[in-house]
N, C-alpha and C positions, 0 to 999 in steps of 0.2 A: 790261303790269305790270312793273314793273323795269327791267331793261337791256332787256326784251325779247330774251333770248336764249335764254328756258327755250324746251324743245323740246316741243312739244303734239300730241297723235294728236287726229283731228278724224275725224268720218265724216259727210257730208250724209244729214238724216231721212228722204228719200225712197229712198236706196241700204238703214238702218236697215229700214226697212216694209218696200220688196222679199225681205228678209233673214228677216226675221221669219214672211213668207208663207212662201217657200221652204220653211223648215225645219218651221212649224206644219204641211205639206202633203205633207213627206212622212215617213212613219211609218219610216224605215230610219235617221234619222239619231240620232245620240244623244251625250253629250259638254257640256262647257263649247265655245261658238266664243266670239271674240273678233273685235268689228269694231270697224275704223279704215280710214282711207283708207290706200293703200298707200303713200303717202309721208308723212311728218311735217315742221312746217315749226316754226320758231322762231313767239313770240308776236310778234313785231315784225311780218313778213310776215302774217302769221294775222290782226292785225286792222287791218293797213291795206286787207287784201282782203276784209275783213268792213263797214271802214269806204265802202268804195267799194259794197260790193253795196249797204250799206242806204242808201245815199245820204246820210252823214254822216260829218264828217270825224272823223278818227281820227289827230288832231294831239298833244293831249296826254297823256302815258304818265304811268301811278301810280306818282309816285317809289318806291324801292327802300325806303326806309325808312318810308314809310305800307303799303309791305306787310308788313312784319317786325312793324308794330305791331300790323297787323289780324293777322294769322296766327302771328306765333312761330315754332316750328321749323318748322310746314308751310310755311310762306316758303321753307325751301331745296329742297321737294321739286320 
């Protein structure tokens, strides 16, 4: 979307689940957590390796200004 240089936390659903076991299973933990993978990658990277897992290319990015239109100011977040 964009330049593709906004920066995205990502976390795979399966790491998600294990996380959600862990902590439903044991009765000592307690708190807001917060999961994401432990590195963040721009959106450029993020769905060209998106576009390779699902096996579909991931050639053309949503100009910058058809996201300003769909989004407004959440566009700069």
């Amino acid at each position: 979307m964009g330049r593709g240089n906004q920066w995205r936390s990502w976390i795979h659903i399966d790491d998600t689940v294990r996380c959600f076991e862990m902590l439903l299973g044991n009765g000592q933990v307690k708190g807001v957590f917060n999961l994401t993978a432990p590195h963040s990658v721009t959106q450029g990277p993020f769905a060209s390796a998106l576009g390779r897992q699902l096996k579909r290319p991931a050639l053309m990015p949503l100009p910058e200004f058809v996201v300003k239109l769909m989004m407004d100011d959440f566009s700069e977040e």
